[in-house]
C-alpha positions in Angstrom: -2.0 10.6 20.9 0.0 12.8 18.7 0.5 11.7 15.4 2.4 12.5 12.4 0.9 11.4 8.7 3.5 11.6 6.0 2.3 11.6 1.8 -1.1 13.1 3.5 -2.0 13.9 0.0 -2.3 10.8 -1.3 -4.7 8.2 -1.8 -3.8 6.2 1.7 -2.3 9.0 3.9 -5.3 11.0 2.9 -7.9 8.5 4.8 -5.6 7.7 7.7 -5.3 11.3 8.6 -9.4 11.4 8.2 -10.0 8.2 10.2 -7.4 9.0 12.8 -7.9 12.9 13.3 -11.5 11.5 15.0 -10.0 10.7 18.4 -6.0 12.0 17.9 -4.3 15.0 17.6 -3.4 14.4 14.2 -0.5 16.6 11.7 -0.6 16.0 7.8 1.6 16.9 5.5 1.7 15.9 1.4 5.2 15.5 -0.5 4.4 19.7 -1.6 4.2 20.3 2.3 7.5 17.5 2.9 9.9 16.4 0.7 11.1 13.7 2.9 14.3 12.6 1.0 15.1 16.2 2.3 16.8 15.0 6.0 17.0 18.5 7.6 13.2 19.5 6.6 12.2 16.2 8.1 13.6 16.6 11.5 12.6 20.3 11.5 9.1 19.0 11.0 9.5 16.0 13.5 10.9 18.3 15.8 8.3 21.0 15.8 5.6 18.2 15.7 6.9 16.2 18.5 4.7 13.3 17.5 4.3 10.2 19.6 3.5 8.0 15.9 4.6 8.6 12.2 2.8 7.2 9.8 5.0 7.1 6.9 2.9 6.7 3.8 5.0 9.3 1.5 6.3 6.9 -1.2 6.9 6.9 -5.2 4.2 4.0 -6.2 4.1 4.3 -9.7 6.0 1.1 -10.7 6.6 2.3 -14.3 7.6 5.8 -13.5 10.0 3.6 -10.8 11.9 1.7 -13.2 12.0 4.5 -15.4 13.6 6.8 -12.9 15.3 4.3 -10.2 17.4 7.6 -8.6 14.1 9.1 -7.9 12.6 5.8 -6.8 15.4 5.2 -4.1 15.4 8.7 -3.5 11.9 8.9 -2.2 11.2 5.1 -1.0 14.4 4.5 0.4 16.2 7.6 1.2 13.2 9.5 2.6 12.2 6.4 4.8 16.2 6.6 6.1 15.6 10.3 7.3 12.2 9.8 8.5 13.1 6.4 10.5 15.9 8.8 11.7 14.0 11.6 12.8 11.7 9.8 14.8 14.7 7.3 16.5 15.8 11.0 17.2 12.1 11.7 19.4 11.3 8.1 20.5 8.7 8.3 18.6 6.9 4.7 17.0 7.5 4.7 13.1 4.7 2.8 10.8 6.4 2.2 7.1 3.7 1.3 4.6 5.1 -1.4 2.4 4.3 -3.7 -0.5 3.2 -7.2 -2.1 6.4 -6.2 -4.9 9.2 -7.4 -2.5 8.8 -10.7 -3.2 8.8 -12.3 -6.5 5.7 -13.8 -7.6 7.1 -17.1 -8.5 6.0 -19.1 -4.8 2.8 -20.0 -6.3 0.8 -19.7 -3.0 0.2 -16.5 -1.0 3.2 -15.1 0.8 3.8 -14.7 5.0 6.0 -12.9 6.7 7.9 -15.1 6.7 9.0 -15.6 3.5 12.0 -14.7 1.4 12.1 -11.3 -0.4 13.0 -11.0 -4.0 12.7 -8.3 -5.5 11.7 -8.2 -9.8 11.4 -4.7 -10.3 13.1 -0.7 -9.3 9.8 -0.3 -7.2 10.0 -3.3 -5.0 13.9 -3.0 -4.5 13.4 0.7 -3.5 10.7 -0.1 -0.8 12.7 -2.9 0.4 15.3 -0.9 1.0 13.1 2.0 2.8 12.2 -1.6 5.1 15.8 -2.2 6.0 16.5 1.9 7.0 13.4 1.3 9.1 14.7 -2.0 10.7 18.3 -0.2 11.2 17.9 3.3 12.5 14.2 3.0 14.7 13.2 0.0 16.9 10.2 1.0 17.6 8.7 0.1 14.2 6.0 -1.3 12.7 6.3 -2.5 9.2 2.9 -2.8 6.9 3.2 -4.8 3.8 -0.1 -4.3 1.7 -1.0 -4.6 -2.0 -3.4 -3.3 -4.6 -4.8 -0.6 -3.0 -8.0 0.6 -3.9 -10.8 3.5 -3.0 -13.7 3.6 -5.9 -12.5 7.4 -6.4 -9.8 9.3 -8.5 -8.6 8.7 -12.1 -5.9 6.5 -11.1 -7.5 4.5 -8.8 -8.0 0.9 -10.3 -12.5 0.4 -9.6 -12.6 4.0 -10.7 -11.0 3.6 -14.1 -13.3 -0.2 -15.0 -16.6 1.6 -14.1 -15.8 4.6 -16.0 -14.9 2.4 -18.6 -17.9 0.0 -18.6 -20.8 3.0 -17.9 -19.0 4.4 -21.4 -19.4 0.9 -23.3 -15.6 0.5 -24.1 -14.6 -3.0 -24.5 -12.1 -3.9 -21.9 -9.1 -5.9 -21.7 -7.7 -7.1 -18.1 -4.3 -9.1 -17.7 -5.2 -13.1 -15.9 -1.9 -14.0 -15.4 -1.1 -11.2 -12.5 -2.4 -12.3 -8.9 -2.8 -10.3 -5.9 -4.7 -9.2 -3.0 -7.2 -6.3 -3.8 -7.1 -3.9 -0.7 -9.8 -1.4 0.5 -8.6 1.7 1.7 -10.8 2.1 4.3 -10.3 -1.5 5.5 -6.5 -1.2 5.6 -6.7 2.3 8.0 -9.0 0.2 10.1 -6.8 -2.5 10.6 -3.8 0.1 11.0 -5.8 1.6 13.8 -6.4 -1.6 15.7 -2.6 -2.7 14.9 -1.8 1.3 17.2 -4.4 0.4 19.3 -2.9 -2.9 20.5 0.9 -1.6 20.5 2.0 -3.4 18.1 5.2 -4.0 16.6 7.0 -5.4 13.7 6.4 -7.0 10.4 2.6 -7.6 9.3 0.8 -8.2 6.2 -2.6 -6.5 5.7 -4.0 -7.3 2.2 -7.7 -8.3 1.7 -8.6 -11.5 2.2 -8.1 -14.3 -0.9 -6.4 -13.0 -4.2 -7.4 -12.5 -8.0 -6.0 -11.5 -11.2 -6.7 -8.2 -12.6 -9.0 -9.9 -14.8 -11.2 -11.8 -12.3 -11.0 -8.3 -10.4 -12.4 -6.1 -13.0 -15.3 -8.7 -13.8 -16.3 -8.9 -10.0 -16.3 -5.0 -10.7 -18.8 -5.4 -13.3 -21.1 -8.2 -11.7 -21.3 -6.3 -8.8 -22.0 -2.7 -10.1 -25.1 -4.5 -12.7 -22.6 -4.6 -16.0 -22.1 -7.3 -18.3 -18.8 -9.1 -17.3 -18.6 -10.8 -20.6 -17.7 -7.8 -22.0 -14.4 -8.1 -20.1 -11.8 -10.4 -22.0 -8.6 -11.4 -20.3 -5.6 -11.0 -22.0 -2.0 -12.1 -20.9 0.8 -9.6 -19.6 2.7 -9.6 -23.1 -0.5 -7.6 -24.5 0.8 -4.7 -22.3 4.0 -4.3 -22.7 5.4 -1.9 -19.6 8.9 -0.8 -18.4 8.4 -2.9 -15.2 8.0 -6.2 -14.8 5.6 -7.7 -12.3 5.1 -10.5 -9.9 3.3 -13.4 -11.3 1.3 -14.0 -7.8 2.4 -11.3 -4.8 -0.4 -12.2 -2.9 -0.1 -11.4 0.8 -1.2 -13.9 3.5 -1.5 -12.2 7.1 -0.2 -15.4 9.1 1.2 -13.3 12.0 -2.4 -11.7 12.8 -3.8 -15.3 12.7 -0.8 -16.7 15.1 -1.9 -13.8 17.7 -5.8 -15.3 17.5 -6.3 -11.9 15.5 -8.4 -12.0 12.6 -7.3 -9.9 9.3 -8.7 -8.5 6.4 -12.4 -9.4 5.1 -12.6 -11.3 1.8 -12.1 -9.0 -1.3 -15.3 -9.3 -3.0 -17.1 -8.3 0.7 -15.3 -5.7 0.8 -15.5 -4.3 -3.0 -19.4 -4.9 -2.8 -19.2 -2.4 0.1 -17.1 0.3 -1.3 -19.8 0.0 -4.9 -22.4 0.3 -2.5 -21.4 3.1 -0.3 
């Protein structure tokens, strides 16, 4: 299968292209290789790729700079998924969109399906709800991934990264416990992504690891698990941090069209955080 993997520079798109360049003729290219909000560079690229998939992970994710900068936000999450959804229409070609927890609100106060309403609290969300309706609008063939706090144990921005380097240096540590969501292993989420292309599948899914946690309860599982004190980890509310963007009380995803296909989804959070400390 030839296959295309947008925002191949960053912290997803990097291990999809690894995991999938195994068994497919796989083409990468970062946002310095393809601005995608550029419509004639992307069907250039489509064109002269001729892939069969696109896996669209090219996005603007940081939610602060997002609300800062909405033009850029829209310009990247929304715009760039309209020419990419576009460009592959154009081929016939199956488009994967990697969305997000931040479309809804927060404010359910259970885990959200598929099925529920989106709402929007932030420039970040709205812009990658809106790169979800271009997707829905311009190429059928579609699958759309909603996924959430994405993590890899590696890089400075990268959430486990940041609390180990920060407990192996003996800083005290404050962590937000009124924030919930679904921690996500990176390796876990390109698995499940494979098995989704595998099967030929279609449509809206949620792929988020299993259960949910605030920041908090996150970064002391870090600590437990890595053989640091967690008690050295306070928690703190969201008003300590004071940030441009607001954020969802409780985006937590739950994967209910996997389990109404007898499909199982992601493993529980802490399994799979004890494996990526481990490995």
């Amino acid at each position: 299968m030839r296959i295309l993997v947008t925002g191949a520079g960053g912290q997803l798109g990097t291990q999809l292209a690894r995991r999938l360049a195994s068994v497919h003729q796989v083409a990468q290219r970062s946002h310095a290789q393809l601005d995608v909000a550029d419509l004639a560079a992307v069907r250039d690229t489509l064109r002269r790729e001729r892939p069969q998939v696109v896996l669209h992970a090219a996005a603007m994710t940081n939610v602060d700079r997002c609300e800062e900068d909405p033009e850029a936000a829209f310009r990247v999450n929304a715009l760039g998924s309209r020419n990419v959804a576009a460009a592959a229409q154009e081929l016939g070609a199956l488009l994967v969109y990697v969305s997000t927890d931040y479309v809804f609100n927060g404010e359910k106060g259970a885990p959200y399906t598929e099925f529920d309403p989106v709402d929007p609290v932030n420039v970040y969300g709205h812009s990658k709800l809106a790169g979800e309706e271009f997707v829905r609008e311009l190429c059928p063939r579609h699958l759309i991934v909603r996924t959430a706090w994405l993590y890899s144990g590696r890089g400075k921005s990268d959430f486990v990264h940041t609390v180990r380097s920060l407990l192996e240096q003996g800083q005290p540590i404050r962590m937000v416990d009124d924030q919930r969501g679904s921690p996500t292993w990176v390796p876990d989420l390109t698995a499940a992504l494979e098995q989704l292309l595998q099967r030929e599948a279609a449509g809206l899914y949620h792929l988020a690891g299993g259960g949910a946690c605030s920041r908090f309860e996150f970064a002391r599982t870090i600590a437990r698990l890595s053989g640091h004190d967690p008690e050295g980890i306070r928690p703190v509310p969201t008003s300590a941090f004071p940030r441009p963007a607001r954020r969802p009380r409780d985006s937590s995803l739950d994967g209910l069209v996997l389990r109404l296909e007898g499909q199982s989804g992601l493993r529980p959070w802490p399994e799979a955080l004890e494996e990526c400390l481990t490995s």
